[in-house]
C-alpha positions in Angstrom: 81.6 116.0 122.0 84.6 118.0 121.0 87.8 117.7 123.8 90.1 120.9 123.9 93.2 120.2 124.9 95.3 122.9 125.9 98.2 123.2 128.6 96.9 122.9 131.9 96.6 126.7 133.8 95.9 128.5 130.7 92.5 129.9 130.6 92.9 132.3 127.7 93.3 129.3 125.6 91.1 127.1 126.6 88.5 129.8 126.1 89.7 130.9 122.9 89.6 127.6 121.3 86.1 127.0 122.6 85.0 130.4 120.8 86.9 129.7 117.7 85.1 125.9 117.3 81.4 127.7 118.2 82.7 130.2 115.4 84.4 127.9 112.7 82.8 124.2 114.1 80.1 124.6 110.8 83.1 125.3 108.0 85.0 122.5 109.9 82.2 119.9 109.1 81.0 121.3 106.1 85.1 121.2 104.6 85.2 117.8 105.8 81.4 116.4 104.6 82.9 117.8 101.2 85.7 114.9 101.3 84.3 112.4 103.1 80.3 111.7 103.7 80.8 109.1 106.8 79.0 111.9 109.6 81.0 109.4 111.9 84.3 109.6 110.5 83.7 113.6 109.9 83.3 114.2 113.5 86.7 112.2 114.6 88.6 113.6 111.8 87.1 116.8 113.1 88.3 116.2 116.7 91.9 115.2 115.3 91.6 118.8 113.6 90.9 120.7 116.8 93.8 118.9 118.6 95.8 119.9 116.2 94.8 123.6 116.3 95.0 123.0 120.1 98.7 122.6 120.0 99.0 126.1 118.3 97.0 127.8 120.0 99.0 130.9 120.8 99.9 131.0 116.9 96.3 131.0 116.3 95.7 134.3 118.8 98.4 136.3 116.7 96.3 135.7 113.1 94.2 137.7 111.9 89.8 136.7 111.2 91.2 136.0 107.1 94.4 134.1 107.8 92.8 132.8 110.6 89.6 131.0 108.5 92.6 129.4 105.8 94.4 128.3 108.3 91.2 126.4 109.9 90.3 124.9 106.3 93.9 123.6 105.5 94.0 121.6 108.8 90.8 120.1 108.2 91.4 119.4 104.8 94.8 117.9 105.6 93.2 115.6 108.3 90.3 114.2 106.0 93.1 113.8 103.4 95.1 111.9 105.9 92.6 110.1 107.0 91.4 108.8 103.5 95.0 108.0 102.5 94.9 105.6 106.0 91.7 104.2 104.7 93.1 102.9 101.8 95.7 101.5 103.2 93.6 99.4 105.7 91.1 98.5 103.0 94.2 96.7 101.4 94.2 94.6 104.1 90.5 93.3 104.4 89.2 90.8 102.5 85.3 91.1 102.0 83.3 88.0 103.9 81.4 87.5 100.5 84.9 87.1 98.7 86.5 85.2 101.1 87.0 81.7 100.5 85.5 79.1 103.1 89.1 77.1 103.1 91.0 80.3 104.4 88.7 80.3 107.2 89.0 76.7 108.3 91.3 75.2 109.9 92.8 72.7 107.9 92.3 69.3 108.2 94.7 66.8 109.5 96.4 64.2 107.2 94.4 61.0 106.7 97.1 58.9 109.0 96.5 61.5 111.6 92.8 61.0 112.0 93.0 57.3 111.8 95.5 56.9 114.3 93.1 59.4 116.9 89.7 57.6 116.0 91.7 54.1 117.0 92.6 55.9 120.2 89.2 57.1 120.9 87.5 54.1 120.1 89.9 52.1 122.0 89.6 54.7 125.0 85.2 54.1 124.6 86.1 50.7 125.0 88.3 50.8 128.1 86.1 53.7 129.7 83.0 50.8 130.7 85.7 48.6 132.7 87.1 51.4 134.3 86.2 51.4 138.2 83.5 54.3 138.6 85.3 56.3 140.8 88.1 56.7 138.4 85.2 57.6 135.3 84.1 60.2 137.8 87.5 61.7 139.0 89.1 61.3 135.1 85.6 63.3 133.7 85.5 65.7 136.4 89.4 66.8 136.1 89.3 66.9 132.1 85.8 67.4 130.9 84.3 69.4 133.4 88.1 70.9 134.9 87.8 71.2 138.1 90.6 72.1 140.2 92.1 69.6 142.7 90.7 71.2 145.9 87.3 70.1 144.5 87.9 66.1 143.5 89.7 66.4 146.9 85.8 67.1 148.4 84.4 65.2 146.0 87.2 62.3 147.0 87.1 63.2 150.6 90.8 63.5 150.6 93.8 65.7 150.7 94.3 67.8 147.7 97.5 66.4 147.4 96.5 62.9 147.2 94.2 64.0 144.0 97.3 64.0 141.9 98.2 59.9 142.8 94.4 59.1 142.1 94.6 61.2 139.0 97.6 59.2 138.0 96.6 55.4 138.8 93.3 56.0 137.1 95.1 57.5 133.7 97.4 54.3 134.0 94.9 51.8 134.2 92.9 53.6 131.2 96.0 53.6 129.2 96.2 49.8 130.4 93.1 49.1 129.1 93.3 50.4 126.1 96.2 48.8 125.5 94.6 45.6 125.7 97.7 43.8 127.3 96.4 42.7 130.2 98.1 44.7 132.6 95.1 46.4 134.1 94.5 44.0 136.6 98.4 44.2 137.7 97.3 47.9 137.5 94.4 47.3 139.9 96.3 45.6 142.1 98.8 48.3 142.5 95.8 50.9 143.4 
């Protein structure tokens, strides 16, 4: 579907352009199919051509049927030519799937040090997780695995919603107790 925009109010224009796009709309696509096959990309770069033509429409009223049909063709040209010079300069900047190497695409992975030091943490964190009291496994897994907000571990609590934030707290430090292994979990537990 073709938009013609023209100034708002005028009515001459508006109707001329639609009688010179039923007149010219077949060179238009055929001038453009010439340059580039896409049916697709013929109709925008047709579109782009008739808002063009739009723009100088009361130019286009003075011509006469001759100058009138050039003048058509070298905007629709220049648009398709436009638009294939834009085209190259986006396929510059797209690497094919089938070329692209799998190591660009990954993330890469961290230092050796790096994973060793998190695989300790989470295995000491499996470890802790058993002696943990099971209310605070259920309030630690429902605030960071399943994220709920505080107003709901305040239901599932039956408390205040701003006494979730203390509960979250003692139950991180007695998991971080435990997996320190020092001992301090049941100073910890006594503090709760």
């Amino acid at each position: 579907m073709i938009v013609f925009k023209v100034p708002t109010g005028d009515t001459n224009g508006k109707t001329f352009m639609k009688d010179l796009y039923k007149t010219y709309s077949r060179l238009m696509y055929a001038t453009v199919l010439r340059m580039i096959p896409d049916c697709q990309d013929c109709e925008d770069i047709v579109q782009d051509a008739v808002e063009s033509l739009c723009k100088k429409v009361h130019t286009l009223m003075g011509l006469p049927a001759p100058a009138l049909t050039v003048y058509i063709v070298y905007t629709v040209k220049n648009r398709a030519r436009n638009f294939k010079r834009h085209q190259t300069v986006v396929e510059k900047h797209i690497v094919p799937m089938a070329n692209a190497s799998l190591e660009l695409l990954e993330s890469p992975d961290p230092p050796p040090e790096t994973k060793l030091e998190l695989e300790e943490r989470v295995n000491a964190l499996y470890k802790a997780w058993s002696q943990l009291p099971k209310q605070d496994r259920e309030l630690l897994y429902r605030k960071y695995v399943l994220r709920q907000d505080n107003e709901e571990l305040a239901e599932f609590l039956r408390c205040k919603p701003d006494s979730v934030r203390m509960r979250l707290t003692r139950a991180k430090r007695k998991a971080a107790a435990l997996m320190k292994g020092d001992g301090s979990h049941d100073r910890a537990r006594t503090l709760a």
